[in-house]
TORPATOR-110660 format. One line per field, with one value per atom (N, C-alpha, C, O): residue number from 1; chain; x, y, z. Coordinates in steps of 0.001 Angstrom, whole numbers, plus 500000, padded with zeros to 6 digits. Each point is the difference from the previous one (the first is absolute). Layout:
<nodes>
resi c(NUM/...)
chain c(A/...)
xx c(X/...)
yy c(Y/...)
zz c(Z/...)
</nodes>
This chain:
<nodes>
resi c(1/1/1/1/2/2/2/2/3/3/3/3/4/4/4/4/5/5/5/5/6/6/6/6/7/7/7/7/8/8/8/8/9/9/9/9/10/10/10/10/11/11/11/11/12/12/12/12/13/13/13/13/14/14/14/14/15/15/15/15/16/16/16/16/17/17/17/17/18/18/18/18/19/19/19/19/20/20/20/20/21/21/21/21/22/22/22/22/23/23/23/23/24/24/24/24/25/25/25/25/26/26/26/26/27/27/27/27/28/28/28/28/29/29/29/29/30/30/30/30/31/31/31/31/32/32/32/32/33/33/33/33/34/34/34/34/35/35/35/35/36/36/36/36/37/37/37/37/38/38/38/38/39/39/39/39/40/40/40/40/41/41/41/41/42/42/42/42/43/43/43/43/44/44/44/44/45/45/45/45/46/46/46/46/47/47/47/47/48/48/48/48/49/49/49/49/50/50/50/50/51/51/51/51/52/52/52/52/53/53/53/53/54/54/54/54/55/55/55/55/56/56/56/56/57/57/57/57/58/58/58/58/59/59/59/59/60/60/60/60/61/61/61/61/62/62/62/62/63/63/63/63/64/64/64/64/65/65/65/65/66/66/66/66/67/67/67/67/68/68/68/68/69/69/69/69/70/70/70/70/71/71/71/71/72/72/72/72/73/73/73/73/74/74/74/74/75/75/75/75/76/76/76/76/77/77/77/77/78/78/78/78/79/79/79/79/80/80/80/80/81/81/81/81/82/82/82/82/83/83/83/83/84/84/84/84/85/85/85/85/86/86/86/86/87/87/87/87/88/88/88/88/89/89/89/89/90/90/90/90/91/91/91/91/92/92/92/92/93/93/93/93/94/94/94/94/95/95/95/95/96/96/96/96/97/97/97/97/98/98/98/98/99/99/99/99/100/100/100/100/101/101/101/101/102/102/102/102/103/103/103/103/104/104/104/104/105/105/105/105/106/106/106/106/107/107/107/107/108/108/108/108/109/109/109/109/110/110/110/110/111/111/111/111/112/112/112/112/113/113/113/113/114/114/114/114)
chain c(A/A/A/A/A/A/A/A/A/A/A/A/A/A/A/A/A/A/A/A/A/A/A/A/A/A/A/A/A/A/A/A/A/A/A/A/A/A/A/A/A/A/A/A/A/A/A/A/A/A/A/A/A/A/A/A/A/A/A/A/A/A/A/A/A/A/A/A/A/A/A/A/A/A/A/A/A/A/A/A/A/A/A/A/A/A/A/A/A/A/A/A/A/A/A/A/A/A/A/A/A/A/A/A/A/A/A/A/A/A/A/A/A/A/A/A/A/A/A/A/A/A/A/A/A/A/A/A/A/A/A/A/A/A/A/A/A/A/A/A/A/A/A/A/A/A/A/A/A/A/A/A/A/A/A/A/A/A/A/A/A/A/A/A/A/A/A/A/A/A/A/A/A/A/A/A/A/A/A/A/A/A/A/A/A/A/A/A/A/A/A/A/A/A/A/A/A/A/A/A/A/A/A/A/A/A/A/A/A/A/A/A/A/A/A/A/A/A/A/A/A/A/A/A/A/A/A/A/A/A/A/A/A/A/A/A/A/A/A/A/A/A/A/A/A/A/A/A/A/A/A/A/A/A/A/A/A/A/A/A/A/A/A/A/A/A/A/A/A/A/A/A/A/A/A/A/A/A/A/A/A/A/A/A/A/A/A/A/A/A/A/A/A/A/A/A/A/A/A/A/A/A/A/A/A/A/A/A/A/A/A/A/A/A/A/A/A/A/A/A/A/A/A/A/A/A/A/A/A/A/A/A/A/A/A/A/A/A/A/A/A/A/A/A/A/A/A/A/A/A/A/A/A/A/A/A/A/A/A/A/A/A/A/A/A/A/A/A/A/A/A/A/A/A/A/A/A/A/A/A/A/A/A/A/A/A/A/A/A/A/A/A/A/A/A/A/A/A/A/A/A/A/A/A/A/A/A/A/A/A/A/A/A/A/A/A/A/A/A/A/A/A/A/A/A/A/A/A/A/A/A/A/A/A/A/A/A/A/A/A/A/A/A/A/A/A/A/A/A/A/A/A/A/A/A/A)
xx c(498585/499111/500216/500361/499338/500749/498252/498950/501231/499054/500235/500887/498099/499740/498753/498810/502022/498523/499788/500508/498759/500003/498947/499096/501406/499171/500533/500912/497683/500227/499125/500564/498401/499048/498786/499745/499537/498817/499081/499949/499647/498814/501044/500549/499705/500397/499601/499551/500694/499158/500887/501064/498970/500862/500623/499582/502036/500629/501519/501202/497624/500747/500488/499505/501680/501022/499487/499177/501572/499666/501595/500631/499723/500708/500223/500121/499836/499670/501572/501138/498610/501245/499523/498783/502153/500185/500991/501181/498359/500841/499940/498962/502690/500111/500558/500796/498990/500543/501213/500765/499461/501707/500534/499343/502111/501549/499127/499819/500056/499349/501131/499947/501055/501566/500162/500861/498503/499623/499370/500028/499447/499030/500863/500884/498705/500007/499997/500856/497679/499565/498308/499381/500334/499566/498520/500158/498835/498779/498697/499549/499837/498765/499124/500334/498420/499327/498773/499756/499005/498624/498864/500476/498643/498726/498840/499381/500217/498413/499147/500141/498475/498539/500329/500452/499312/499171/501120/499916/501487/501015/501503/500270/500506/501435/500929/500629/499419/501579/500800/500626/500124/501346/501114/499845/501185/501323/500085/499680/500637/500579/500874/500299/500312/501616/500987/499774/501342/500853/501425/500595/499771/502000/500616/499778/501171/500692/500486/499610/501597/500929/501388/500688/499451/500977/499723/500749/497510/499143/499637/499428/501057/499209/498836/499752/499234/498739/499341/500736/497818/499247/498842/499431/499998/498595/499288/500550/497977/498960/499982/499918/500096/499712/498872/500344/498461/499144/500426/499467/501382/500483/501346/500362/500271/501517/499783/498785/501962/500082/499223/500464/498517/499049/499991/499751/500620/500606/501257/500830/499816/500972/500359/499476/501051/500464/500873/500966/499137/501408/500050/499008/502190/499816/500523/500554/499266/501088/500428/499230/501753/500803/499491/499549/500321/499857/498821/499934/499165/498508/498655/498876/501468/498951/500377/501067/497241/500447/498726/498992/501124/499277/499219/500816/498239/499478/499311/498827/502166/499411/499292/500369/498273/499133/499997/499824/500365/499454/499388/500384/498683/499118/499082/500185/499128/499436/499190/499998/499223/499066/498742/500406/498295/498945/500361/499359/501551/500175/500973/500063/500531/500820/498924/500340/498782/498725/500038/499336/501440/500291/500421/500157/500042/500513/501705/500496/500001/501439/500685/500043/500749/500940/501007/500503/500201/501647/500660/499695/501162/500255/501659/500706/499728/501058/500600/499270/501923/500664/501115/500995/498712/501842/499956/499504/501114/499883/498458/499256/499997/498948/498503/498834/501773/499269/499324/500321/498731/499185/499159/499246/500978/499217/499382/500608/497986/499119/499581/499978/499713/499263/498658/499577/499657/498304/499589/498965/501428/499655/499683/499851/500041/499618/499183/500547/498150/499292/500236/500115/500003/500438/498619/499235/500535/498700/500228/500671/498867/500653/498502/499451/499794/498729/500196/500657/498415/499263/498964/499469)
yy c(010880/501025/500155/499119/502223/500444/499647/500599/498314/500154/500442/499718/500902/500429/499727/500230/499031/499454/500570/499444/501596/500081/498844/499229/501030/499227/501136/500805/498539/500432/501320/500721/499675/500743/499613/498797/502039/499606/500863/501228/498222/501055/500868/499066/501774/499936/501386/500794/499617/500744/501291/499631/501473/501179/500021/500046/499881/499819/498651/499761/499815/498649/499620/500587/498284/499936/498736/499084/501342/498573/500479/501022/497650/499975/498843/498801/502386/499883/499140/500381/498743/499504/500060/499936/500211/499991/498986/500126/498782/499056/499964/499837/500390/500333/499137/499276/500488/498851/500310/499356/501558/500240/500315/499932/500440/499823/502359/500790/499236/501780/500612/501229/498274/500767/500212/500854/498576/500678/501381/500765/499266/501506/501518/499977/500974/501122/499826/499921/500080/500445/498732/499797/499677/499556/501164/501186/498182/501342/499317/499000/502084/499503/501252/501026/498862/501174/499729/498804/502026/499491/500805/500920/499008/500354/499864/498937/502057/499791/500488/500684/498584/500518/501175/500941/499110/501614/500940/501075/498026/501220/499321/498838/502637/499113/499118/500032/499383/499249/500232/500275/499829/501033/499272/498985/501402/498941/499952/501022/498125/499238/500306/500800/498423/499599/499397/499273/501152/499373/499782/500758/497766/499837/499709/498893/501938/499564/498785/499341/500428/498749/500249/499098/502249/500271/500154/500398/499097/500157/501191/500164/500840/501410/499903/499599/500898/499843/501420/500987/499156/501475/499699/498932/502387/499596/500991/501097/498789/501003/500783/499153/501772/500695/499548/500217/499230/500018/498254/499572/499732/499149/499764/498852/501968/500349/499470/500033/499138/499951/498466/499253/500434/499340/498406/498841/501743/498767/499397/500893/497998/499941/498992/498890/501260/499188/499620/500676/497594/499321/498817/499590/499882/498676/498875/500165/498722/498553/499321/499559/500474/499050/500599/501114/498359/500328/499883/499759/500485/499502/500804/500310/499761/500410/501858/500606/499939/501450/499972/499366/501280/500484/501349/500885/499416/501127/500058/500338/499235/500160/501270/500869/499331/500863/499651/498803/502144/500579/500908/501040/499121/501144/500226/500982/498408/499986/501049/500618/499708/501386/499751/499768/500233/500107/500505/499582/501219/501237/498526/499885/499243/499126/498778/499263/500788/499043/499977/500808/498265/500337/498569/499073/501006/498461/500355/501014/498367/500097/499520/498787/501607/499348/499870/500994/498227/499980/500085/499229/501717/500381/499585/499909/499864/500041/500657/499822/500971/501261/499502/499572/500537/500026/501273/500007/501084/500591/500630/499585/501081/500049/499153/500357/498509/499013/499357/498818/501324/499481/499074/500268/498086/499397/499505/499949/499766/500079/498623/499103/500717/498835/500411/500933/497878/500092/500950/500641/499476/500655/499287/498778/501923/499299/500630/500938/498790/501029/499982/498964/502468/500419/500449/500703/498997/500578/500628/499267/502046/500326/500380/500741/498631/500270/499334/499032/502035/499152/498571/499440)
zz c(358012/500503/501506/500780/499503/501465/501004/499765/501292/500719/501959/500806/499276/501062/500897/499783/501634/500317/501671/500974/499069/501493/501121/499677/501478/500763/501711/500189/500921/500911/500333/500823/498801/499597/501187/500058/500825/500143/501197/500065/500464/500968/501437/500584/499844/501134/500386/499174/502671/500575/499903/499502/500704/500119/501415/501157/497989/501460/499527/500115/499384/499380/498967/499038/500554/499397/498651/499983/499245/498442/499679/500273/498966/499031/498634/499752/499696/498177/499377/500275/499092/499211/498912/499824/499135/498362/499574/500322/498904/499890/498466/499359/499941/498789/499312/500599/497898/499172/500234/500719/498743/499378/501621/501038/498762/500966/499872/499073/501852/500492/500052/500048/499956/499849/498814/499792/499004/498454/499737/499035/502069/499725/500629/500856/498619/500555/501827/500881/499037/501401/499879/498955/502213/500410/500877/500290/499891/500679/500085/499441/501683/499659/499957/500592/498621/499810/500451/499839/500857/500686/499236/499336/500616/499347/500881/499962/500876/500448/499086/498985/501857/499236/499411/500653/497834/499723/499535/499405/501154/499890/498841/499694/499881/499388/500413/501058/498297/500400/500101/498976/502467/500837/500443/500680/499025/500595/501504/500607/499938/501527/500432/500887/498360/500174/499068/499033/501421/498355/500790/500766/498707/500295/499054/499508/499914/498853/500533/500964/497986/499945/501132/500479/499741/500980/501227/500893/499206/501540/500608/501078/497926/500849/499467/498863/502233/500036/499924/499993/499948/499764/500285/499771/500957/500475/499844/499901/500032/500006/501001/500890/499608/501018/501140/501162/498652/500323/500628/501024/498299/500754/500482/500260/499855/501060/500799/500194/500840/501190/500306/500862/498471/499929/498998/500332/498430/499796/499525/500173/499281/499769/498722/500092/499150/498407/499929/499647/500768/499750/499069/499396/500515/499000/500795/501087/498372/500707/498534/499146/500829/498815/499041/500267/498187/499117/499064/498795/502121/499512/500730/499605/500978/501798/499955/499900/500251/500588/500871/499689/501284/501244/500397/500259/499830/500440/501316/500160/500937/501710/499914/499210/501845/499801/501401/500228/500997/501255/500388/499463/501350/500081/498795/499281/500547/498932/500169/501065/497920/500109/498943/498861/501270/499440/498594/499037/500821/498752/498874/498776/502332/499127/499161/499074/501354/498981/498382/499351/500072/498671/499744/500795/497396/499190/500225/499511/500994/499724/499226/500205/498698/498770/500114/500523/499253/500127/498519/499090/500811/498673/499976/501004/497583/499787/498850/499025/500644/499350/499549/500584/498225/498704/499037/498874/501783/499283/499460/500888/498275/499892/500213/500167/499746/500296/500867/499874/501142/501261/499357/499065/501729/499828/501783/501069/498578/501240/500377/499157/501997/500664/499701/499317/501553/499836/501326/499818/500973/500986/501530/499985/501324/500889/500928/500581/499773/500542/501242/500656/499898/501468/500632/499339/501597/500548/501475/500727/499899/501337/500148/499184/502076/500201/501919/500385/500518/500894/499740/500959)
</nodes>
């Protein structure tokens, strides 16, 4: 069974930086594409960011520029978050893709508050 465990999640002020790791059972060079997807209060669940296996990466618009999705070795993926923004207050998931198939982490709550 494919697990996904994020960490690195937690209170910070607007302005300021977190970063999210996803630490996966399996070798992530098995999958499609690698991602993470966020969910605030009240609202759907919207994609982030995504790096295939050949490392091109894709981003939301609303976070261009802002954040960034990398991996280390064959286990580890990253979602650096700078400039954070009130609007970014959400559970963050780290997902993984074979083909039709996304399997999900538990989530990690992001909080951007004074």
């Amino acid at each position: 069974q494919v697990q996904l465990v994020e960490s690195g999640g937690g209170l910070v002020q607007p302005g300021g930086s977190l970063r999210l790791a996803c630490y996966a059972s399996e070798n992530i060079f098995n999958f499609n594409a690698m991602g993470w997807y966020r969910q605030a209060s009240g609202k759907e669940r919207e994609l982030v960011a995504t790096i295939n296996v050949g490392g091109t990466t894709n981003y939301a618009d609303y976070v261009k520029g802002r954040f960034t999705i990398s991996r280390e070795g064959a286990n580890i993926v990253y979602l650096q978050m700078n400039n954070l923004e009130p609007g970014d207050t959400a559970v963050y998931y780290c997902t993984a893709r074979l083909m039709s198939r996304t399997y999900w982490g538990q989530g990690a709550q992001v909080a951007v508050s004074s």
